[in-house]
TORLUMZA-534597 format. One line per 10 residues: number of its first residue (from 1); their letters; for each residue x, y, z of N, C-alpha, C, O. Coordinates in nm, 3 decimals. Atoms other than C-alpha are relative to their C-alpha. Layout:
NUM) A) X Y Z X Y Z X Y Z X Y Z ~ ...
END
This chain:
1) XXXXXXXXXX) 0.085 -0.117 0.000 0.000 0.000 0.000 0.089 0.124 0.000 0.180 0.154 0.078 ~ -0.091 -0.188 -0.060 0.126 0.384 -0.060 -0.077 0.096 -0.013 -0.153 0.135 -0.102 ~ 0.071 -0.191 -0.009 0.014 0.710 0.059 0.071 0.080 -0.004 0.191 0.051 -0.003 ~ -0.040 -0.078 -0.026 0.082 1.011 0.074 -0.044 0.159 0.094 -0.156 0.211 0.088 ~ 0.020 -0.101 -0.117 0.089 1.305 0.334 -0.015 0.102 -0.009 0.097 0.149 -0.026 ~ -0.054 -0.139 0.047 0.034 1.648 0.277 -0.034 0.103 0.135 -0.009 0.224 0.127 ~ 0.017 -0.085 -0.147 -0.068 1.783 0.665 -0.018 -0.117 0.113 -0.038 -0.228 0.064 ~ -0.007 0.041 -0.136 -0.077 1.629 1.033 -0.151 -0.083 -0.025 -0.177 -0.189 0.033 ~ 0.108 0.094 -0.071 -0.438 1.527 0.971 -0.018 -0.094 -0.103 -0.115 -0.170 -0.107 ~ 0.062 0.141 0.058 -0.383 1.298 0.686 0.017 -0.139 0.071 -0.027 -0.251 0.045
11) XXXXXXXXXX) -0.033 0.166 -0.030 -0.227 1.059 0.917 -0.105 -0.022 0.065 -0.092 -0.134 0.114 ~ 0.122 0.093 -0.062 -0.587 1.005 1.083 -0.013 -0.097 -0.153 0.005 -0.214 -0.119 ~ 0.059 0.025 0.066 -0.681 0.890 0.718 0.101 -0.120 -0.051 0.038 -0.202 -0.118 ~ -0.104 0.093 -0.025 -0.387 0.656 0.700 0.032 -0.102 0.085 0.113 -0.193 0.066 ~ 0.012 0.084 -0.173 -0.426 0.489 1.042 -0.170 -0.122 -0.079 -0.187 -0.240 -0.109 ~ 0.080 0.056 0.067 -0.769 0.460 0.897 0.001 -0.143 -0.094 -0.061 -0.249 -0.091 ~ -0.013 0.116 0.135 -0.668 0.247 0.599 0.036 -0.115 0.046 -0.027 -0.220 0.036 ~ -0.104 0.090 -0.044 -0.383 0.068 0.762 -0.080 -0.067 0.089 -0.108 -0.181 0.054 ~ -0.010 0.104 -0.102 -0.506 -0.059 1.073 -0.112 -0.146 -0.056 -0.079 -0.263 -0.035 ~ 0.037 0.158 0.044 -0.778 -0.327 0.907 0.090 -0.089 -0.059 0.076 -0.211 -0.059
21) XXXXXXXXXX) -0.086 0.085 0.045 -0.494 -0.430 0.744 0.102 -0.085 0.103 0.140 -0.201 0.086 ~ -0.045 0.086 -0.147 -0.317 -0.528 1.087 -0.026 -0.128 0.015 -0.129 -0.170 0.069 ~ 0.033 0.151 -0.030 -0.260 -0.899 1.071 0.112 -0.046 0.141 0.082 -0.134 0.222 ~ -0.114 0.022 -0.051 0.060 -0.910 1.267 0.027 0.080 0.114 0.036 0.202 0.107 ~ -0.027 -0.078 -0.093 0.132 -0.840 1.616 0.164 0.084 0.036 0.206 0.112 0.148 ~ -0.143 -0.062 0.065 0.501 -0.669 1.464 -0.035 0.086 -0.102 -0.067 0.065 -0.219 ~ -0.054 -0.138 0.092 0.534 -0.318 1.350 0.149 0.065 -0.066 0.193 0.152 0.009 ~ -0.096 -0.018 0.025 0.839 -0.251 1.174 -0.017 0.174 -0.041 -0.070 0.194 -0.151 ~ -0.008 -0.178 0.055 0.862 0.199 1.142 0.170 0.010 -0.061 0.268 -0.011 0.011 ~ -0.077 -0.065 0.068 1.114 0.302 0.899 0.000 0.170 -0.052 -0.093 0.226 -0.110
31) XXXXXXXXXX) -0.003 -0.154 0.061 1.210 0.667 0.815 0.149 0.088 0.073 0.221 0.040 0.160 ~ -0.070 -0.080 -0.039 1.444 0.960 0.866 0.002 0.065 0.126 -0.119 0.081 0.145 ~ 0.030 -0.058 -0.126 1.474 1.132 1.216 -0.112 0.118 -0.040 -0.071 0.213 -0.107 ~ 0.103 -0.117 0.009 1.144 1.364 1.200 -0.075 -0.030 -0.102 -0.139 0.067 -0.145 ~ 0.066 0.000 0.099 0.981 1.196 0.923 -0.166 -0.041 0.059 -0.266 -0.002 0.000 ~ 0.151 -0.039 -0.026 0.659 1.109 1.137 -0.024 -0.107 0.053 -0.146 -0.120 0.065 ~ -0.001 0.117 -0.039 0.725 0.752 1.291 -0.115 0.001 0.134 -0.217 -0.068 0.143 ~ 0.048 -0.021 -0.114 0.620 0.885 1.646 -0.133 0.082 -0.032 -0.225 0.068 0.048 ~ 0.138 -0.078 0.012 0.337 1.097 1.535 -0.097 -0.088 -0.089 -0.215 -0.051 -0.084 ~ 0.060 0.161 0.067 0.207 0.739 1.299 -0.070 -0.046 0.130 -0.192 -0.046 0.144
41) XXXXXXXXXX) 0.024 0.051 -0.094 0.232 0.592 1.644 -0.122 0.057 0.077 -0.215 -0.022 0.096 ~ 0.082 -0.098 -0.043 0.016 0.864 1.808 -0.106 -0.045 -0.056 -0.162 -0.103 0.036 ~ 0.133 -0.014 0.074 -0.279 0.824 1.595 -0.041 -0.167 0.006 -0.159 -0.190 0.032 ~ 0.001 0.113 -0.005 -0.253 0.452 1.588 -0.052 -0.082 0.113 -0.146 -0.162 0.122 ~ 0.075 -0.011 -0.183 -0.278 0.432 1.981 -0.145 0.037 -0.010 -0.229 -0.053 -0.011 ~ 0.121 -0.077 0.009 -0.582 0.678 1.955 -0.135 -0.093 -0.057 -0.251 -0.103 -0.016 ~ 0.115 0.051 0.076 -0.744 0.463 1.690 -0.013 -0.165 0.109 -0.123 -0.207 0.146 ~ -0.004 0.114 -0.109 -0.654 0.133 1.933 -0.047 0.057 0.181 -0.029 0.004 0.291 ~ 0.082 -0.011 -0.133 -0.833 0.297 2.216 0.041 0.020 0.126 0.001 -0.016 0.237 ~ -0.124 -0.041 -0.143 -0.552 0.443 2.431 -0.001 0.156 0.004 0.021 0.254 -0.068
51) XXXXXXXXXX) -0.002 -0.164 -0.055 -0.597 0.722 2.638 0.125 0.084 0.084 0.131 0.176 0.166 ~ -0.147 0.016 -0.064 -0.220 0.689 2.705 0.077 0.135 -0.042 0.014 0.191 -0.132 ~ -0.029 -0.104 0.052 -0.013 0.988 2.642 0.177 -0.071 -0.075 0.284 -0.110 -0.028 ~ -0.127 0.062 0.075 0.230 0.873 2.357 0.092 0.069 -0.055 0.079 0.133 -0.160 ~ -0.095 -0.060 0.049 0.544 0.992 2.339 0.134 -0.071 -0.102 0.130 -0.194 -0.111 ~ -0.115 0.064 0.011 0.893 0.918 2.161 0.086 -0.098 0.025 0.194 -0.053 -0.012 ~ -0.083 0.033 -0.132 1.083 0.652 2.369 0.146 -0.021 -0.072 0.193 -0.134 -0.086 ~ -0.106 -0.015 0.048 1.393 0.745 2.212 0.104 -0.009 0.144 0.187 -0.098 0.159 ~ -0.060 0.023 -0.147 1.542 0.780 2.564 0.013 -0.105 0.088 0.113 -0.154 0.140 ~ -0.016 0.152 -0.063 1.393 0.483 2.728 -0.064 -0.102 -0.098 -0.152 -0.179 -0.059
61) XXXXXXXXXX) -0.049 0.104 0.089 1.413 0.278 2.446 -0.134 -0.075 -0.003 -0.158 -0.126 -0.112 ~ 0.097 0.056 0.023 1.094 0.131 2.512 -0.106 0.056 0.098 -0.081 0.086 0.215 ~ 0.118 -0.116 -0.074 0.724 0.318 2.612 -0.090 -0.147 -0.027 -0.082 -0.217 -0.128 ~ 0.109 0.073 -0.014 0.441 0.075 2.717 -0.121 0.080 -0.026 -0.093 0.200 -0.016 ~ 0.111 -0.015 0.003 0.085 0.148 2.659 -0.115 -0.099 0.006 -0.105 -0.211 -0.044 ~ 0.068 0.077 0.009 -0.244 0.029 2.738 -0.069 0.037 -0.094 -0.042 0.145 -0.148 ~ 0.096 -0.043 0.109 -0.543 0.010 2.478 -0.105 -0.133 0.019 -0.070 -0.248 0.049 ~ 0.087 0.113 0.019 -0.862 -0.192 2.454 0.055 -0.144 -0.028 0.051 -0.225 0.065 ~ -0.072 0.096 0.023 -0.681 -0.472 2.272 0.045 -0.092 0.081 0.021 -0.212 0.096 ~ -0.111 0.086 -0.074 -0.419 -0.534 2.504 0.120 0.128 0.023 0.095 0.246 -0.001
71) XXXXXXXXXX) -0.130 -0.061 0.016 -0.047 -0.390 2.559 0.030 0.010 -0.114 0.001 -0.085 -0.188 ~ -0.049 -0.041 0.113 0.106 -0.212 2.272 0.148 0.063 0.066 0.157 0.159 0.142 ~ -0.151 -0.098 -0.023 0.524 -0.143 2.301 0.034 0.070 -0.068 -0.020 0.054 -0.178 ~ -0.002 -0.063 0.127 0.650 0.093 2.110 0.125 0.030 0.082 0.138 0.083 0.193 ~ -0.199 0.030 0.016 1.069 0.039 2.081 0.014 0.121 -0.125 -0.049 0.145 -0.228 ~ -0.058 -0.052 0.122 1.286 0.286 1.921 0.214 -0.054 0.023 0.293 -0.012 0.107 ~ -0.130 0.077 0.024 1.646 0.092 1.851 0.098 0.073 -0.071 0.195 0.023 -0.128 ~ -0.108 -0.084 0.042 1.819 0.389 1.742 0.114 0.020 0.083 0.214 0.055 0.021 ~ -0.111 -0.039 -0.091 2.055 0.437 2.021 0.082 -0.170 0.025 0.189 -0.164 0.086 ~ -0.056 0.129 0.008 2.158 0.028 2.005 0.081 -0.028 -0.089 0.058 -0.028 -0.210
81) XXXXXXXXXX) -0.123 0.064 0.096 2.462 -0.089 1.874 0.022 -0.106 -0.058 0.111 -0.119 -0.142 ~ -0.015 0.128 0.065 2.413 -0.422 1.793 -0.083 -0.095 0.098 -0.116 -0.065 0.213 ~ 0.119 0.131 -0.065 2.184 -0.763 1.892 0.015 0.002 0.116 -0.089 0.010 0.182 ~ 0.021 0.080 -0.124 2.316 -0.847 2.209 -0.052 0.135 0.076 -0.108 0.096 0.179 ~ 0.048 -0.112 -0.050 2.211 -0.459 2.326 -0.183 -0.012 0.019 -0.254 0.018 0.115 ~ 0.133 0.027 0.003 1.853 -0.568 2.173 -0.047 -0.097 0.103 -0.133 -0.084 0.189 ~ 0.056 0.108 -0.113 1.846 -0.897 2.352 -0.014 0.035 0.209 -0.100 0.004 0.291 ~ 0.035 -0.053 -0.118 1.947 -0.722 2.692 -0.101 0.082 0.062 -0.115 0.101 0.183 ~ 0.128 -0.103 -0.047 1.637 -0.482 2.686 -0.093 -0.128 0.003 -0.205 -0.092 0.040 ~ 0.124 0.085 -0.013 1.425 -0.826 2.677 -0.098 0.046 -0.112 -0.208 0.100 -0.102
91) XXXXXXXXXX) 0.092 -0.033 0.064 1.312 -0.784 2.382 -0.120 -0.106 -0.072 -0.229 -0.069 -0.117 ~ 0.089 0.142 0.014 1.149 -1.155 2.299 -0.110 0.036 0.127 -0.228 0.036 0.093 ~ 0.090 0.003 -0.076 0.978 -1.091 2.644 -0.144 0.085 -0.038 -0.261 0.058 -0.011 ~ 0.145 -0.052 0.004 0.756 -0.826 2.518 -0.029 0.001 -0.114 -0.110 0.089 -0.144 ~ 0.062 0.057 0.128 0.714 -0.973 2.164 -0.099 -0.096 0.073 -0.213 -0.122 0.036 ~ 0.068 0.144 -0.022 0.588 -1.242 2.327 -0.139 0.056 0.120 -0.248 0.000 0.133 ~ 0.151 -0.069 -0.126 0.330 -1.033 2.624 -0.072 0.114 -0.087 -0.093 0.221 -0.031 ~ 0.089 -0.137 0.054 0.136 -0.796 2.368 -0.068 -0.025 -0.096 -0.065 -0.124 -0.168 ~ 0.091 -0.003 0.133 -0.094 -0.719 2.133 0.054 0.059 -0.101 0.007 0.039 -0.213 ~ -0.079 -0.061 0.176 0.140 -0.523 1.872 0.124 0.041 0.114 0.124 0.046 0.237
101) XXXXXXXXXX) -0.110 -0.021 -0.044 0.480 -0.435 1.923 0.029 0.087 -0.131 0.002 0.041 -0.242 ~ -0.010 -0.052 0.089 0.589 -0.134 1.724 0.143 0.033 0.003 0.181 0.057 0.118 ~ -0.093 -0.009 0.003 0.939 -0.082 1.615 0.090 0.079 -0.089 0.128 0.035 -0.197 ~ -0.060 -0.050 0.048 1.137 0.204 1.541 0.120 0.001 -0.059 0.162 -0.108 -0.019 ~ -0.163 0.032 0.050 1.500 0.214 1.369 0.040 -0.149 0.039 0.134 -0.181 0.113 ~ -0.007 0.156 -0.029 1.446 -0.185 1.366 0.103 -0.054 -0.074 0.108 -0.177 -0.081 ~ -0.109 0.087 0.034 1.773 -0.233 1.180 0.105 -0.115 0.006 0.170 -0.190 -0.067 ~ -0.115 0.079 -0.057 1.965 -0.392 1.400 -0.007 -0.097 0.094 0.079 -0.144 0.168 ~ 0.035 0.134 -0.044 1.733 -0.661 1.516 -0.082 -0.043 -0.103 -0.153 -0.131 -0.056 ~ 0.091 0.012 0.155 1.532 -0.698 1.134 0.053 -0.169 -0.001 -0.034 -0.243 -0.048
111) XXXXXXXXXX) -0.012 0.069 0.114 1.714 -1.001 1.059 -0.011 -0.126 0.105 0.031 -0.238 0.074 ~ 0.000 0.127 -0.080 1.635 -1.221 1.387 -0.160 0.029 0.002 -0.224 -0.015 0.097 ~ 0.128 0.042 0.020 1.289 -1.171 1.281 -0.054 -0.088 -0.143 -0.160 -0.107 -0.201 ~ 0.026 0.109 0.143 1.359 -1.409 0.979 -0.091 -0.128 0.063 -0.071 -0.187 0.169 ~ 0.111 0.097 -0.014 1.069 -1.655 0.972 -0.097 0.047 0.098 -0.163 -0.037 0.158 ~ 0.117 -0.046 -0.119 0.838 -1.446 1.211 -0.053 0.087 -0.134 0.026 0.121 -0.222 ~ 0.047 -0.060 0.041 0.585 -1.263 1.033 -0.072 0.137 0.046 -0.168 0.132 0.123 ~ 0.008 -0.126 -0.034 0.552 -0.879 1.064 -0.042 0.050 -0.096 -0.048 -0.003 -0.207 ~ 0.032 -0.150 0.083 0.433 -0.538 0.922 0.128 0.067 -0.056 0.233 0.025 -0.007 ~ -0.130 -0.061 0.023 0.698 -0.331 0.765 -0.086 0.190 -0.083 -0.172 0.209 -0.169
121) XXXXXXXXXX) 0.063 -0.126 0.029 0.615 0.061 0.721 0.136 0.084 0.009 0.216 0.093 0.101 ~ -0.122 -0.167 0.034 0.870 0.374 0.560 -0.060 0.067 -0.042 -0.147 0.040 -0.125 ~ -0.022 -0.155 0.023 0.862 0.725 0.546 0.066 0.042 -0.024 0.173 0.040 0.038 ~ -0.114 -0.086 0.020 1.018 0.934 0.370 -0.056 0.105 -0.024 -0.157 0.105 -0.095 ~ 0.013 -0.178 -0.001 0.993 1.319 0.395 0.052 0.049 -0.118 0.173 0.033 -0.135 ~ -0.083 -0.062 0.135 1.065 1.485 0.059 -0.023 0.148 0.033 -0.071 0.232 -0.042 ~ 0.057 -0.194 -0.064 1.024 1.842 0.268 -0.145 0.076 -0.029 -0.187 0.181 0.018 ~ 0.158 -0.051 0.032 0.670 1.892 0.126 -0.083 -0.107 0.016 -0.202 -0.085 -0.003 ~ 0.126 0.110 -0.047 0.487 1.585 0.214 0.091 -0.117 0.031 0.212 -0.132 0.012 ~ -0.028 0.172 -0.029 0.532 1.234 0.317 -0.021 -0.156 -0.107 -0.124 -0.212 -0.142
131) XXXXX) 0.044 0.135 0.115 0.557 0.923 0.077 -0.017 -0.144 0.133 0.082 -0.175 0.199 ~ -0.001 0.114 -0.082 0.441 0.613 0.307 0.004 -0.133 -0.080 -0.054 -0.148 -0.187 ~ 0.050 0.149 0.081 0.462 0.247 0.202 -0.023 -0.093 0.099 0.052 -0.089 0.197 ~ 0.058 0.076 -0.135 0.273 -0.025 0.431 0.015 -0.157 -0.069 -0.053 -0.196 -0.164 ~ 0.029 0.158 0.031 0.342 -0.404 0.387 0.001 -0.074 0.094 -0.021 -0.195 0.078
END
């Protein structure tokens, strides 16, 4: 699937689309720093029924939320240097306790999700809108 963005409120209309498509409790977010990963997330929560206040967790690496569903994590793996950094945050533990697990700058644990089946979503910012692609 691709969209495209041209203000803050297309991503309700994007959330919209996407989430029936939600088969997989694995979000993979791709994009540039500021391209809209965390503000995706935002609306996504909202539409999953969380009255949680969702921020960044660029800092602590991983932000819990509740929502109708269930637990939703939402990992950003930008500040990780490599697997065994991933494996020390426990990160099988909360693949394995949730209803979606969303995952920012997932580079550098992508390839120990060979044979698991996930979402995979990029952004890219071309300074005047957003190009999204959802698989």
């Amino acid at each position: 699937m691709q969209f495209t963005i041209k203000n803050i409120e297309d991503w309700q209309e994007i959330v919209n689309k996407i989430f029936p498509e939600l088969q997989h409790s694995i979000l993979l977010l791709k994009g540039n720093l500021g391209a809209g990963k965390t503000t995706f997330t935002q609306f996504l929560l909202k539409k999953l029924g969380s009255e949680d206040e969702v921020s960044s967790p660029t800092y602590s690496i991983v932000n819990e939320y509740n929502t109708v569903k269930g637990k939703v994590f939402h990992f950003d793996l930008y500040r990780l240097k490599n697997i065994d950094e991933v494996y020390d945050i426990g990160i099988e533990e909360y693949l394995d306790n949730s209803f979606l697990c969303i995952i920012e700058w997932p580079e550098v644990y992508e390839e120990e999700l060979y044979g698991l089946k996930y979402h995979k979503m990029s952004i890219t910012n071309t300074g005047e809108q957003r190009e999204i692609s959802f698989e």
